[in-house]
C-alpha positions in Angstrom: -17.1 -21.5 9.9 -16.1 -18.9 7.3 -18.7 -16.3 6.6 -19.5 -13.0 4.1 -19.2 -10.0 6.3 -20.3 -6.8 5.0 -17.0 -5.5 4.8 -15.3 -8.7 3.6 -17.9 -8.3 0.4 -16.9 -4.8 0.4 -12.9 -5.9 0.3 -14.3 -8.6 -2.2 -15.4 -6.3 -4.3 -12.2 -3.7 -4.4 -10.0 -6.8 -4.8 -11.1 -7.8 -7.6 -11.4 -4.3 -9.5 -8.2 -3.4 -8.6 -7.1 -6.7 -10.0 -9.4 -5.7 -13.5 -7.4 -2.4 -13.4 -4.0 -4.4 -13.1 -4.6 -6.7 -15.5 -5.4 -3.5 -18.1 -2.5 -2.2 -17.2 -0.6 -5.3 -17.4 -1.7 -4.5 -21.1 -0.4 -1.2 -21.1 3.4 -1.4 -20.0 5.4 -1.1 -23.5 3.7 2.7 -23.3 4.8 3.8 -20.3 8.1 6.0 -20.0 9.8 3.7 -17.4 8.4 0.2 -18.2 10.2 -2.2 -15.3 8.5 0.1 -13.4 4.9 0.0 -15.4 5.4 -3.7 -14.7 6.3 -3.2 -11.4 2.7 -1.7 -11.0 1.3 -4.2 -12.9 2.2 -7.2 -10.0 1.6 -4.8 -7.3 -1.6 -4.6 -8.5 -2.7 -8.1 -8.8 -0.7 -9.4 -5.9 -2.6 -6.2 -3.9 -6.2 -6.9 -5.1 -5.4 -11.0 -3.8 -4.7 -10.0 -0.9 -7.8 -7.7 -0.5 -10.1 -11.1 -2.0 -8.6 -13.4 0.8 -8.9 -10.7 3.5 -12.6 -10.4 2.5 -12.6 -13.8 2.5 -11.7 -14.8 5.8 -13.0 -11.2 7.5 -15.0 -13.2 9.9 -12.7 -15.0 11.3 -10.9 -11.5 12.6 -11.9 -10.0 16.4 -10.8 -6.7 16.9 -12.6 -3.4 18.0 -15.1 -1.8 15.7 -13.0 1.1 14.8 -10.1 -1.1 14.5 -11.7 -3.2 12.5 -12.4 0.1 10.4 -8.9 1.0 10.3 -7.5 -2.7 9.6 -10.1 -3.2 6.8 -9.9 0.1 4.7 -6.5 0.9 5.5 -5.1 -1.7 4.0 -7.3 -1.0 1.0 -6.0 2.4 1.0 -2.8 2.1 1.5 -2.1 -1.0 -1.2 -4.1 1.2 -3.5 -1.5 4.3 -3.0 1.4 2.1 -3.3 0.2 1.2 -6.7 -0.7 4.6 -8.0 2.6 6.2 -6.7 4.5 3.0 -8.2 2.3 3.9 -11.4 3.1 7.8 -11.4 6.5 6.9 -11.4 6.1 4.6 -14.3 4.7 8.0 -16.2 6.6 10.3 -15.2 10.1 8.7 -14.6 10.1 9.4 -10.2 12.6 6.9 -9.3 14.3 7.9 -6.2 12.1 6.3 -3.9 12.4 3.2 -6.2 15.6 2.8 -7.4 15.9 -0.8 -8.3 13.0 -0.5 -10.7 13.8 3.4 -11.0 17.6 2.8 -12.3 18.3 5.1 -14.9 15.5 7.4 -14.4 14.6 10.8 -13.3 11.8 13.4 -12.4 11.4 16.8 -11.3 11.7 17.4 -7.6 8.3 17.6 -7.3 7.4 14.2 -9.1 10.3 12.8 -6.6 8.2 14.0 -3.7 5.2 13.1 -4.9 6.3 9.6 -5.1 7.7 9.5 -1.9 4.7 10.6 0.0 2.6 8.1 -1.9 4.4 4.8 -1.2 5.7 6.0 2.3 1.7 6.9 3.1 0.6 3.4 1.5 3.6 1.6 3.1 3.1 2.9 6.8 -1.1 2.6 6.1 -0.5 -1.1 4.7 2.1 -2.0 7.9 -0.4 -0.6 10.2 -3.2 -2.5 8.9 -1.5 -5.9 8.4 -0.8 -5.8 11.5 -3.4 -5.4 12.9 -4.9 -8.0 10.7 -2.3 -10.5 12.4 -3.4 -9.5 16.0 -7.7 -9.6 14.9 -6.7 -13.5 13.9 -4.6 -14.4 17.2 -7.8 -15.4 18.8 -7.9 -18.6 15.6 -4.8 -19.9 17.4 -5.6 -20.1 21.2 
């Protein structure tokens, strides 16, 4: 049986602000410099804070070592979160070259191009880490 875990509250809890902040800035697009990329940051928000609801969720269910655990929980947290705000900068500020499907056409100074490429490499490698982790805390469901 599925139960509320302290830390699945917790991810409850972030999930569904970040998904408040997405849908604001779902509102928000047509005022951003690069707007396929505001959008972009719009459904990487919402899709994001969903995930963090159903990992709460289910939290129970997953075995791992405490500080595991830790890392699996708030790391994905973390890194979804950075993601979105470096996918968001880049909407602002016109970053594209770590984005260049949404990015096309756009530019930034070298240090907004950095910038963006630390935040969604950190958020990627933090969110991969986490995930996967995730997967192995759940192997235990299928056995």
């Amino acid at each position: 049986m599925i139960e509320l875990t302290q830390i699945g509250a917790q991810l409850i809890f972030i999930g569904v602000a970040f998904f408040l902040v997405g849908l604001i800035q779902g509102a928000l697009i047509p005022s951003a410099k690069n707007s396929r990329m505001a959008l972009s940051g719009h459904l990487t928000a919402v899709q994001c804070a969903m995930a963090l609801v159903i990992f709460g969720i289910i939290w129970s269910l997953v075995k791992l070592p405490f500080y595991l655990e830790m890392f699996a929980a708030y790391g994905s947290a973390l890194g979804f979160i950075l993601i979105w705000i470096g996918i968001t900068f880049a909407s602002l500020t016109g970053a594209s070259k770590a984005l260049p499907i949404a990015g096309a056409g756009f530019s930034a100074n070298l240090t907004a191009e950095v910038a963006l490429k630390i935040m969604v490499g950190i958020g990627s490698l933090l969110s991969l880490i986490a995930c996967t982790l995730l997967v192995f805390g759940l192997l235990p469901l299928i056995s």
